[in-house]
BAPA-44682 format. One record per residue (C-alpha): residue in three letters; x, y, z; residue number from 1. Coordinates in steps of 0.25 Angstrom, whole numbers. Layout:
N
r:ALA	x:X	y:Y	z:Z	k:NUM
...
% end
This chain:
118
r:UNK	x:-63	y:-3	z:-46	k:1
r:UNK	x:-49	y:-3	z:-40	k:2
r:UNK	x:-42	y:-16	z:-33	k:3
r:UNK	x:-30	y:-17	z:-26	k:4
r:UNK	x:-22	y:-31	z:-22	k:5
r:UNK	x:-11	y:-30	z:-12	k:6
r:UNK	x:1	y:-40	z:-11	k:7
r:UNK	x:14	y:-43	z:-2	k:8
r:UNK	x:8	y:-42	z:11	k:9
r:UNK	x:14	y:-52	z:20	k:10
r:UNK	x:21	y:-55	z:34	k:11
r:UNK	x:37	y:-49	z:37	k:12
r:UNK	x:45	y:-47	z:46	k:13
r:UNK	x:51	y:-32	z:51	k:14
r:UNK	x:60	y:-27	z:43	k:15
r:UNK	x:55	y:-34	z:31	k:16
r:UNK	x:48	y:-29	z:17	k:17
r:UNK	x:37	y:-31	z:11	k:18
r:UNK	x:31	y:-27	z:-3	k:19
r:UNK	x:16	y:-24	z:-5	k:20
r:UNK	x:9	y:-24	z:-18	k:21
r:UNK	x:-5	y:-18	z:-23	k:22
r:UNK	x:-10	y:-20	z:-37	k:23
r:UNK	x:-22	y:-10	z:-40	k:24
r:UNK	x:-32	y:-15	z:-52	k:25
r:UNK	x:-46	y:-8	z:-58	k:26
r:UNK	x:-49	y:7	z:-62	k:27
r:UNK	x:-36	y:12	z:-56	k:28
r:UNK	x:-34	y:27	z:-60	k:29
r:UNK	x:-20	y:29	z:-64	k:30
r:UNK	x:-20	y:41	z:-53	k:31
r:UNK	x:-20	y:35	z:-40	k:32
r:UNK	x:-13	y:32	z:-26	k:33
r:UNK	x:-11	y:18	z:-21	k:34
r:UNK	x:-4	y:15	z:-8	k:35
r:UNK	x:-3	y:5	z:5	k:36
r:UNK	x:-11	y:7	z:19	k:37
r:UNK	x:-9	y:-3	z:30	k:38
r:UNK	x:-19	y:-5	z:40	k:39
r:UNK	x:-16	y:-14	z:55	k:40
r:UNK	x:-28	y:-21	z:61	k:41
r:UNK	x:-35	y:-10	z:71	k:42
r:UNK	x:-26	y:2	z:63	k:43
r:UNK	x:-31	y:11	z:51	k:44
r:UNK	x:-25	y:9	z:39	k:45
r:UNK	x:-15	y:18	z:36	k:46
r:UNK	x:-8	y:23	z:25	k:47
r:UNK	x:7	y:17	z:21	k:48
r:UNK	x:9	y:23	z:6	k:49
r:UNK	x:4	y:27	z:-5	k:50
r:UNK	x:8	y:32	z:-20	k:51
r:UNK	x:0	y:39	z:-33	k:52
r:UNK	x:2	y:35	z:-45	k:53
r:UNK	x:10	y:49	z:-46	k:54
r:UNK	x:21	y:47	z:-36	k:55
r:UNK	x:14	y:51	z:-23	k:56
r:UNK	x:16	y:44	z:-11	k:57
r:UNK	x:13	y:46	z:4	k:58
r:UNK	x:17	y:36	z:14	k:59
r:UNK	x:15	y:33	z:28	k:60
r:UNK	x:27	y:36	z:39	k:61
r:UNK	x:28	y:23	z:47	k:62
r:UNK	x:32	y:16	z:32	k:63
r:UNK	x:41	y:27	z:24	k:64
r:UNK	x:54	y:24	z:21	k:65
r:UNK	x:50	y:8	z:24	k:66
r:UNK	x:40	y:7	z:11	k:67
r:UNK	x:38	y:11	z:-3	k:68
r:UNK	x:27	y:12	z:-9	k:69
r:UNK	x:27	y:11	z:-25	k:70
r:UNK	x:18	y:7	z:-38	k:71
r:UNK	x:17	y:4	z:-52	k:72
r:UNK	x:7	y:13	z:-59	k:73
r:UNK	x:6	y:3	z:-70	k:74
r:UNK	x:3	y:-10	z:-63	k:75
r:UNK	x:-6	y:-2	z:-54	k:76
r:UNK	x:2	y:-7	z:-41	k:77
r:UNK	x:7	y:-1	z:-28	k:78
r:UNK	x:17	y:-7	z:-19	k:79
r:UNK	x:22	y:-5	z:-6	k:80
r:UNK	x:36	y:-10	z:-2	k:81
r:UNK	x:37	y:-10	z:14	k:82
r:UNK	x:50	y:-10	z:20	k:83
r:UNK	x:56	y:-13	z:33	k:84
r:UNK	x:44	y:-17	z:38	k:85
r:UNK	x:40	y:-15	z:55	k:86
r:UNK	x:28	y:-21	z:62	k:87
r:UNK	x:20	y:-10	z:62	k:88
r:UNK	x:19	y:-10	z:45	k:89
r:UNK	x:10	y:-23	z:48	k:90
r:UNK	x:-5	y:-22	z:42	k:91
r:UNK	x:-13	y:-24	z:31	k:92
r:UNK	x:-9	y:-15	z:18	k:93
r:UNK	x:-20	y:-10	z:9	k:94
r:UNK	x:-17	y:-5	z:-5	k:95
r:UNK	x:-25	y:8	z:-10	k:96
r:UNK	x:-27	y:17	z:-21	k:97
r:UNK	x:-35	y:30	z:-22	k:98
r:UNK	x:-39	y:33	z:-36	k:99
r:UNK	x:-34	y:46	z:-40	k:100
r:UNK	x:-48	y:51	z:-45	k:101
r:UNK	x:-57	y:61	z:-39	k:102
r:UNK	x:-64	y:50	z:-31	k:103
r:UNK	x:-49	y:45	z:-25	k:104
r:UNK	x:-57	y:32	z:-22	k:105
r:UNK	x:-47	y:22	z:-14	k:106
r:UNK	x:-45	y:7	z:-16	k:107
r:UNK	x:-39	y:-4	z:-6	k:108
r:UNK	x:-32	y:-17	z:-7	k:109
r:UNK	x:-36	y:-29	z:4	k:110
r:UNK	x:-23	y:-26	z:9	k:111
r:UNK	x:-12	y:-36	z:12	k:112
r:UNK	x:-6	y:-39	z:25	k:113
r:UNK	x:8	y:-35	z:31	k:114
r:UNK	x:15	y:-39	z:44	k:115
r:UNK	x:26	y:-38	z:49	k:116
r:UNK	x:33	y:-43	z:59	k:117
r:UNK	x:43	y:-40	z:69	k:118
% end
């Protein structure tokens, strides 16, 4: 019902930036949250950012201040700008959304790979 294609993922150096994109397609509800989690091989995934379509945000602590998460309600697309980037941001990074409907069913990306490099 719902597919999500990430872009930008790639290879950087430390102190370098990075832009990710996430296009989201099918029986989107206009009421929703998309976001980014990352995920290193062995590790949980973890949370990184996420925004409703109303403004809400919550974002992790190891990346405040160094990424910004925003979207475009109309084109149905979230993107997470990632600055001043260390080491430890390395990992895969999924896209989601979670329907804002009673079900609050969520949907993920394949993910796109970022390393950084020191």
């Amino acid at each position: 019902q719902v597919q999500l294609v990430e872009s930008g993922g790639g290879l950087v150096q430390a102190g370098g930036s990075l832009r990710l994109s996430c296009v989201a397609s099918g029986s989107i509800y206009e009421r929703n949250t998309m976001g980014w989690y990352r995920q290193a091989p062995g590790k949980q995934r973890e949370l990184v950012a996420t925004l409703s379509d109303g403004g809400s945000t919550n974002i992790a602590d190891s990346v405040e201040g160094r990424f910004t998460i925003s979207r475009d309600n109309a084109e149905n697309t979230v993107y997470l700008l990632m600055n001043r980037l260390i080491p430890e941001d390395s990992g895969t990074y999924y896209c989601s959304l979670r329907q804002g409907n009673l079900y609050a069913r969520d949907y993920w990306g394949h993910g796109t790979q970022v390393t950084v490099s020191s």
